[in-house]
N, CA and C of each residue as an Amber inpcrd file, in Angstrom:
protein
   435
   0.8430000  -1.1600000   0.0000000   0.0000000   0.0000000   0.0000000
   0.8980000   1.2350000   0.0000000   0.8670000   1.9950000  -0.9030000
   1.5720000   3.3380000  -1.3160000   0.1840000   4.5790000  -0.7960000
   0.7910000   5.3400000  -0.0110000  -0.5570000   6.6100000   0.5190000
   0.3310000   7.6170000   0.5930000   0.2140000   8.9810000   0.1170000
   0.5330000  10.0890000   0.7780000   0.7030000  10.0130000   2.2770000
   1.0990000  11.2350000   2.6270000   0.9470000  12.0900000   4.1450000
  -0.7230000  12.0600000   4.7760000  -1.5050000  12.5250000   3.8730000
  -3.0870000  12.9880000   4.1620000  -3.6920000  11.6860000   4.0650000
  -3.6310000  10.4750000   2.9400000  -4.3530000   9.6620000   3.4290000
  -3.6660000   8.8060000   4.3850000  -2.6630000   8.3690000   4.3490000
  -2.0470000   7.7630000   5.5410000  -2.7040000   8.1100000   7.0190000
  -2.6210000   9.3720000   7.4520000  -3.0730000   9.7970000   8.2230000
  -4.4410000  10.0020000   8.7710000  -5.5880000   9.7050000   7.4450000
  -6.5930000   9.6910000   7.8960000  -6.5550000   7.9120000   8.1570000
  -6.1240000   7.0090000   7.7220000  -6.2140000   5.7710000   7.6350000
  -5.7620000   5.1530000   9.1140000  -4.6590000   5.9710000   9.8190000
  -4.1820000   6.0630000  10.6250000  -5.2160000   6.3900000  12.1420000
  -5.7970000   7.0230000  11.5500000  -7.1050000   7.3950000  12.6810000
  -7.8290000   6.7910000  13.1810000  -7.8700000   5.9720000  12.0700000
  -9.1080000   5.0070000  12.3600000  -8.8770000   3.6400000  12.3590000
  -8.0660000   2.7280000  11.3310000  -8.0970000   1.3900000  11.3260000
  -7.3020000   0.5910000  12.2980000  -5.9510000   1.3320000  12.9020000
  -5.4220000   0.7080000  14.3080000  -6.3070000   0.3470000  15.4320000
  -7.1830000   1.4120000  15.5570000  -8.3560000   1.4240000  16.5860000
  -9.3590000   0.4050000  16.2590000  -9.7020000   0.1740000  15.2060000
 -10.5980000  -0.9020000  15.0340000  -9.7080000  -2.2960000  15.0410000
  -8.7040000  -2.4150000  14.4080000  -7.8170000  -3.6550000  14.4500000
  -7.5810000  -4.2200000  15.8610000  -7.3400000  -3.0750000  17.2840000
  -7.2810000  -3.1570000  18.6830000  -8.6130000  -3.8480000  18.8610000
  -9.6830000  -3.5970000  18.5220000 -11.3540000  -3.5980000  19.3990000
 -11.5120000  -2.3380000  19.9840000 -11.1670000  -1.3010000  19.8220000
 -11.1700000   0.2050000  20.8770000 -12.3630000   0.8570000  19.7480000
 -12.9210000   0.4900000  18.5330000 -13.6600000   0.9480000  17.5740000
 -14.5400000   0.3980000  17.2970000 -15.8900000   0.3970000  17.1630000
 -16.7360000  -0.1640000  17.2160000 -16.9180000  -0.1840000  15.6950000
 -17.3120000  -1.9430000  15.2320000 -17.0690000  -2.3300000  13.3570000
 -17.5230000  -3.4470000  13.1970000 -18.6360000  -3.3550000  12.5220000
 -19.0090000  -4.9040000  12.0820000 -17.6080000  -6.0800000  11.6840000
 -17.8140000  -7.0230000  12.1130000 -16.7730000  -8.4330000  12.2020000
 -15.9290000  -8.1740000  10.5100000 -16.5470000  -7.8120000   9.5210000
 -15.9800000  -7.8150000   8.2400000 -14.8220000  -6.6700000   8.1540000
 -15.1080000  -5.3090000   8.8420000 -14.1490000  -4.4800000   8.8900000
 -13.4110000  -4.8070000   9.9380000 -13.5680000  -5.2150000  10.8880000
 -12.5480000  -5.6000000  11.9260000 -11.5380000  -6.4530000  11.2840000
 -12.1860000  -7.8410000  10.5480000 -10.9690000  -8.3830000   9.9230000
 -10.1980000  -7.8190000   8.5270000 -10.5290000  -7.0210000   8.2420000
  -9.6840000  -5.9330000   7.2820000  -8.9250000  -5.3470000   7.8530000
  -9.5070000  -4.5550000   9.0660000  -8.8910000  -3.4280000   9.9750000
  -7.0610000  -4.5050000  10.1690000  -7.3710000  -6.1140000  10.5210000
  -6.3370000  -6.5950000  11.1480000  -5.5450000  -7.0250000  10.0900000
  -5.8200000  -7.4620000   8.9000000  -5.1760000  -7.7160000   7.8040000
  -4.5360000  -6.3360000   7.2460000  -5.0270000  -4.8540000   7.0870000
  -4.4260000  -3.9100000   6.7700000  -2.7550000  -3.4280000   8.1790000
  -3.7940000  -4.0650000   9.0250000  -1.9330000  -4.0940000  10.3410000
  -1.3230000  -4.8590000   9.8660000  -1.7360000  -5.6270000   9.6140000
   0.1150000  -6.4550000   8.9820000   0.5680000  -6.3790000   7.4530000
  -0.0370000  -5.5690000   7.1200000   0.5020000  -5.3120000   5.5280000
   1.3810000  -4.2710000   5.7670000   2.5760000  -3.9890000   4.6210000
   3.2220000  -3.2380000   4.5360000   2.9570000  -1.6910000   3.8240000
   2.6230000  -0.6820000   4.9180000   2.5560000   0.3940000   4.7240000
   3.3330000   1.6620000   4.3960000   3.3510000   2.4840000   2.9400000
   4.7520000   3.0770000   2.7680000   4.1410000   4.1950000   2.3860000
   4.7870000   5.3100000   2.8080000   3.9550000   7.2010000   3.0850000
   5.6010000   7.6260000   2.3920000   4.6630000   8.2580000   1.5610000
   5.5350000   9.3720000   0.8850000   4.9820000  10.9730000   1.0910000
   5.8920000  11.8570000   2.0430000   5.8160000  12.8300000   2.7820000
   7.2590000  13.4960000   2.9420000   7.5990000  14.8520000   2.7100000
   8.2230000  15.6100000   2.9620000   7.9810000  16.6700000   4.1080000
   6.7410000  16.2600000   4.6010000   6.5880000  16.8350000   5.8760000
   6.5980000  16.3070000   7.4840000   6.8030000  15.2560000   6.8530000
   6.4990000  14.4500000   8.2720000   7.4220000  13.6600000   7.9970000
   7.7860000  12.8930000   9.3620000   9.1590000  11.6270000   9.3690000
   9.0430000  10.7830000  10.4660000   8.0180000  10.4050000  10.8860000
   7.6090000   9.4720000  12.1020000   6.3160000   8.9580000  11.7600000
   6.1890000   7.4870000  11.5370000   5.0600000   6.8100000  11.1000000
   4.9590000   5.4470000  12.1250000   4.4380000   5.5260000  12.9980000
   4.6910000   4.3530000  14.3550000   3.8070000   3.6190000  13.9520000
   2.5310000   3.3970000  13.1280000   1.7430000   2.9570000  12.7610000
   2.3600000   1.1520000  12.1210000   1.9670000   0.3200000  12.9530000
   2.8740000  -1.2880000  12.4570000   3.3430000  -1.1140000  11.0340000
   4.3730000  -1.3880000  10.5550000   4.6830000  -1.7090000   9.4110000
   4.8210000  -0.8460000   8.6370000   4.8130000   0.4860000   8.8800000
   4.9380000   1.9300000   8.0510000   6.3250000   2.1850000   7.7480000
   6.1410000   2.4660000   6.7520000   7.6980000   3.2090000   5.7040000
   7.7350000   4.2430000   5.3330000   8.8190000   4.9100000   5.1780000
   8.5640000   6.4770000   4.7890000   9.5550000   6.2610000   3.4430000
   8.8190000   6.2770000   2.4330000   9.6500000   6.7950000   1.1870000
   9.9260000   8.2550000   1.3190000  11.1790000   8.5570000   1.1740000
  11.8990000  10.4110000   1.6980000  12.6300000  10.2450000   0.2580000
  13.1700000  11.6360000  -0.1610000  13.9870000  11.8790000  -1.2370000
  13.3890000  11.8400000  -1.8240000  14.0300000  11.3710000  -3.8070000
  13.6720000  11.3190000  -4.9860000  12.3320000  10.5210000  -5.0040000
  10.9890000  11.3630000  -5.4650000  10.3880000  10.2100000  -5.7100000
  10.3080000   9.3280000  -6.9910000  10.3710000   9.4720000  -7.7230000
  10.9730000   8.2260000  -9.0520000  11.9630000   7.6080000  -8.6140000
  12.6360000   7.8580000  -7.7080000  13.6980000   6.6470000  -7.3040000
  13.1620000   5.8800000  -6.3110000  12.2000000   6.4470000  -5.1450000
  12.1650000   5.5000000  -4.1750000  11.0980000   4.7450000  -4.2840000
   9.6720000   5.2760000  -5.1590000   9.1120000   4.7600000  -5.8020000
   9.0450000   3.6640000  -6.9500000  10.3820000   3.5790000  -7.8090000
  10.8240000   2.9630000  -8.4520000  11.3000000   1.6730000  -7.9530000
  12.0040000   1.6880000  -6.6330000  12.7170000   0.7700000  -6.1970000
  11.4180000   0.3150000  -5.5650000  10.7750000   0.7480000  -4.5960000
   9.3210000  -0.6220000  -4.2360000   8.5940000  -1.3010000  -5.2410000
   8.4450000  -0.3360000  -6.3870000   7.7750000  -1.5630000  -7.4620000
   8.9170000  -3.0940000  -8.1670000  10.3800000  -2.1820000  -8.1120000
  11.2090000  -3.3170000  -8.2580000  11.0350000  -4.3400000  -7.2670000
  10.7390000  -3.8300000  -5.9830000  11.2110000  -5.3600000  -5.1420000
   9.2980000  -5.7100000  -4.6630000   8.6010000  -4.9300000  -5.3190000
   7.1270000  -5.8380000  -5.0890000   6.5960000  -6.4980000  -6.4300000
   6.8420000  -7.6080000  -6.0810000   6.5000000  -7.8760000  -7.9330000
   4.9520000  -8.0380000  -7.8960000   4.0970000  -8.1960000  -6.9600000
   3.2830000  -8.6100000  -6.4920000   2.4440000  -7.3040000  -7.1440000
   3.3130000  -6.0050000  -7.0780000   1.8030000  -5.2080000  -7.2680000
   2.2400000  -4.0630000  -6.0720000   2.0450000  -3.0120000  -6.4170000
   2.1040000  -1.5920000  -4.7090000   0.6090000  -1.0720000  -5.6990000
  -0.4400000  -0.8800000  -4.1030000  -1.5740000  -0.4010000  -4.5620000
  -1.3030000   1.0800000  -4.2220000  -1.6730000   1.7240000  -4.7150000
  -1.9520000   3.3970000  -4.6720000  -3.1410000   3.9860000  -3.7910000
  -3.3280000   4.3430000  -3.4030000  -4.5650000   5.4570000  -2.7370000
  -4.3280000   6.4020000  -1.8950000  -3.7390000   7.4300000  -3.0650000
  -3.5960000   9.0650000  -2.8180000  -3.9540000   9.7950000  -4.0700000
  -4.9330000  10.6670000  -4.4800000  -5.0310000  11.6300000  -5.1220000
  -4.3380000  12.0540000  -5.9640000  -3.5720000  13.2680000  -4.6730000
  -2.0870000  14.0100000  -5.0620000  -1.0370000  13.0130000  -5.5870000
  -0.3490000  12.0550000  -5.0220000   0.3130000  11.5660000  -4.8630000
   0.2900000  10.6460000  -6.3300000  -1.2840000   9.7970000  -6.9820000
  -1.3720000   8.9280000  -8.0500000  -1.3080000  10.3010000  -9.5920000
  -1.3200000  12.0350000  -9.0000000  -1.7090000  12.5490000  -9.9610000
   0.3050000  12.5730000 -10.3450000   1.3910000  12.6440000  -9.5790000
   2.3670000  12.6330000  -9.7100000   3.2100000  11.6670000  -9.9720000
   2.7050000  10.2290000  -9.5420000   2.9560000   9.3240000  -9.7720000
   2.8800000   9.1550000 -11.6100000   1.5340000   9.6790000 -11.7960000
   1.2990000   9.2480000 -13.3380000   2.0940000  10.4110000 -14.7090000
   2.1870000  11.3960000 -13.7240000   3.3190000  12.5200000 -14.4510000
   4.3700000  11.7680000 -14.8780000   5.4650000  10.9970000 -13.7490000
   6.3020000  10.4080000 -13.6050000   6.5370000   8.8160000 -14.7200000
   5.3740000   8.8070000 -14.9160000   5.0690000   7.3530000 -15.8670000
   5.3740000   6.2380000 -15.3350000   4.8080000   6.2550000 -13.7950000
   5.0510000   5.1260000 -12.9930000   4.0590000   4.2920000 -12.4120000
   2.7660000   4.9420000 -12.9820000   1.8720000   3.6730000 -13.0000000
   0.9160000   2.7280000 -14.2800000   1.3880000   1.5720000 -13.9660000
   0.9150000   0.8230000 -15.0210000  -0.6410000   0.1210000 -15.1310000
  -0.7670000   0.2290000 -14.0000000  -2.5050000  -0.3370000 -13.8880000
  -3.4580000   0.6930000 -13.0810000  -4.5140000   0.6190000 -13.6450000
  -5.5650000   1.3340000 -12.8920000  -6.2140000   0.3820000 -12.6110000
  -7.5410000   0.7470000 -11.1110000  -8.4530000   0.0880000 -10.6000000
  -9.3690000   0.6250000 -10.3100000 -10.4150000   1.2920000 -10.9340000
 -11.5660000   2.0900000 -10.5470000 -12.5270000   1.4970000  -9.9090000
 -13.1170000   1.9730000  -8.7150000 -14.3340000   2.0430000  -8.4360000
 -15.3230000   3.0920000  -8.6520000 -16.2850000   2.9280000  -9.3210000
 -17.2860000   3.9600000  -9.7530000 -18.7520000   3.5790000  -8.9770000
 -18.8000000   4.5620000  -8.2530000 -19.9650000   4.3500000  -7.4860000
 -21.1150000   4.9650000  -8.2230000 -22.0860000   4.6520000  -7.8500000
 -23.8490000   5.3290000  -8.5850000 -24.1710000   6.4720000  -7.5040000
 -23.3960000   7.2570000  -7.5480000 -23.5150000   8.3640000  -6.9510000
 -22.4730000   9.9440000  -7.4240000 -23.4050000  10.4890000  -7.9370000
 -22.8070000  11.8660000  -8.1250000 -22.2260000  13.0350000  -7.1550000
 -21.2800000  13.6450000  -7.1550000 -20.8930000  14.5830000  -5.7750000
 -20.7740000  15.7410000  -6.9850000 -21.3410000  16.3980000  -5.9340000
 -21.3670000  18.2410000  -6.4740000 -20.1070000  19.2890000  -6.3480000
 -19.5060000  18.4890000  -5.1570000 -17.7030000  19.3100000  -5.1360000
 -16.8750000  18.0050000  -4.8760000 -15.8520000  18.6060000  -4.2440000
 -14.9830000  17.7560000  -3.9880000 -13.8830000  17.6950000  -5.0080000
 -12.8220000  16.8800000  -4.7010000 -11.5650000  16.8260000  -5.4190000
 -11.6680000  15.7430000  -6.9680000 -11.0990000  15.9720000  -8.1030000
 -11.3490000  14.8460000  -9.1590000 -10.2160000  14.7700000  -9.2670000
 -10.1720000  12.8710000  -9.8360000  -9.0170000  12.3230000 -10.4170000
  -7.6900000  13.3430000 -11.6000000  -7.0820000  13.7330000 -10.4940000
  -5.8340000  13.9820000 -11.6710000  -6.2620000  15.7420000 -11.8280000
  -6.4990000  16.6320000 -10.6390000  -7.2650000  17.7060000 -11.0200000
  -6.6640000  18.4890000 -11.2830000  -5.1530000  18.4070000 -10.7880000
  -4.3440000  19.6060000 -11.3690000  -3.7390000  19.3490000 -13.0320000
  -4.6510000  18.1370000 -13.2870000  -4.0600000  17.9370000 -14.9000000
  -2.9900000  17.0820000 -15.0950000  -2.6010000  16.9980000 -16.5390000
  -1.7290000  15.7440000 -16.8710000  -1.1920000  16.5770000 -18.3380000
   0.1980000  16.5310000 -18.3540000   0.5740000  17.0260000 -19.5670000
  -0.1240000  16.4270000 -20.9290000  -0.3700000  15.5830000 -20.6180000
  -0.9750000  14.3800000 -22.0060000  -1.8830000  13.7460000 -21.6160000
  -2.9760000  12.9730000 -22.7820000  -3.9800000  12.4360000 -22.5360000
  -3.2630000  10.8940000 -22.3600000  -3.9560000  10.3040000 -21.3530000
  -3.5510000   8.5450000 -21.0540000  -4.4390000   7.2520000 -21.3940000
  -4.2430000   6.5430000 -22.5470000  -4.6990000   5.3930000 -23.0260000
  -4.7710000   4.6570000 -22.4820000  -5.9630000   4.0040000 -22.2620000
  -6.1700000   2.6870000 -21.4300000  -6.6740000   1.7480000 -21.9610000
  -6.4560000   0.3610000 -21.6830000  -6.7310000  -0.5030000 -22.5660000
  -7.8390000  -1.2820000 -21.5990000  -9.3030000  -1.6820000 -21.0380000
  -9.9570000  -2.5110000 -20.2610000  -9.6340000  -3.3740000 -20.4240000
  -9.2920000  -4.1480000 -19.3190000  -8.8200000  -5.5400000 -18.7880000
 -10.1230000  -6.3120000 -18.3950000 -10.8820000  -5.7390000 -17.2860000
 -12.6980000  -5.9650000 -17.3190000 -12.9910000  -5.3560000 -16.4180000
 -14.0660000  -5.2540000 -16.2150000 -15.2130000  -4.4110000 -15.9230000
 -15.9290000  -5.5690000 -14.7010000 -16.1660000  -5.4430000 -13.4760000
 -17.3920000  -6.4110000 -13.0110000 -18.5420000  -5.2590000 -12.2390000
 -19.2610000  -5.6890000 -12.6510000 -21.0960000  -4.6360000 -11.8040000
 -20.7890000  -5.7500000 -10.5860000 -21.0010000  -4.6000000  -9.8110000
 -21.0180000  -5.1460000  -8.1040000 -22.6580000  -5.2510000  -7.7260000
 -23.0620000  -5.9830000  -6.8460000 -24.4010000  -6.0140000  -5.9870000
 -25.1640000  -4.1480000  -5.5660000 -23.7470000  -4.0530000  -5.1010000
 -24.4080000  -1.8880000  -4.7310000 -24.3350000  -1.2900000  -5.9180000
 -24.4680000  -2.3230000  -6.4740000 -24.1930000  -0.7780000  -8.4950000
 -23.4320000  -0.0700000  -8.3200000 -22.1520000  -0.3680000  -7.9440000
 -21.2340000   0.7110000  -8.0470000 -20.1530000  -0.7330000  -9.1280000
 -18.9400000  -0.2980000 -10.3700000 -18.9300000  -1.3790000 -11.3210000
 -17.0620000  -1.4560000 -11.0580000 -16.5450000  -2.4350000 -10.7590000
 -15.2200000  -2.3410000 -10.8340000 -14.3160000  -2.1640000 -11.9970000
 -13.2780000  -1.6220000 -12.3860000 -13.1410000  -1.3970000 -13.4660000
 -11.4750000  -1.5820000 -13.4250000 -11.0480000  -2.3560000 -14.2370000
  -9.5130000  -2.4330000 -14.1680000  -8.9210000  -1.9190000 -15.5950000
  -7.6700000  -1.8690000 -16.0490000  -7.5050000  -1.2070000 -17.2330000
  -5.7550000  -1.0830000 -16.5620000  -5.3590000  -1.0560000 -18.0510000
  -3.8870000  -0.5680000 -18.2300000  -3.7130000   0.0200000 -19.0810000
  -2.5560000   0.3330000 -18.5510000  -1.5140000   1.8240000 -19.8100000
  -1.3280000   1.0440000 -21.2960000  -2.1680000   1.7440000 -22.1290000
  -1.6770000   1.3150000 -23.2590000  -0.4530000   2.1470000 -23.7770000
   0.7060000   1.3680000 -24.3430000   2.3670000   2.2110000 -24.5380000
   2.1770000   2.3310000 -25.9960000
């Protein structure tokens, strides 16, 4: 799991506490809550440098380099969920897969994918598509080169 500073931190708020029992969570998020503690967590932040949170990493410095080097040694896959962070990432030409969730729900503000822009438009090729039970439709896709 790759997160900024901001989501790290909101993630931080909440899922240790439920992983403890100190949070009150239906049995399904509790066992997420405990499976997300033992996964390896890595925050890329120039503002902060203390992440006590189990298993947290601080990618510091270059990010195309330090970023570069976790996808080298995860062959498995580093998931993304930061905003800021996936809009720079994709500047950088360092991500190869997308994973959308599209929910059946419209928002009137709020932040959009990639909002400060992208020098170039990005080709994607669908890998598939599955409609979920809540109508919201999963959507996977890669960089077409």
């Amino acid at each position: 799991m790759l997160w900024g500073r901001v989501t790290y931190e909101m993630m931080e708020s909440y899922w240790p506490a439920v992983a403890r029992g100190d949070e009150e969570a239906p049995p399904a998020m509790r066992e997420w809550a405990v499976k997300l503690e033992a996964k390896p967590k890595y925050v890329v932040s120039s503002t902060r440098k203390d992440f006590p949170w189990t298993n947290s990493h601080h990618i510091a410095g270059d990010l195309r380099e330090g970023v570069q080097k976790l996808k080298d040694s995860t062959p498995a896959g580093v998931l993304l969920g930061s905003g800021k962070l996936a809009t720079e990432l994709d500047r950088l030409d360092l991500i190869d897969e997308y994973r959308l969730l599209v929910h059946p729900r419209i928002a009137g503000h709020g932040p959009t994918l990639y909002q400060g822009g992208l020098p170039g438009t990005r080709q994607l090729e669908l890998l598939s598509a599955e409609p979920l039970r809540n109508g919201a439709v999963a959507m996977h896709y890669r960089r077409a080169r």
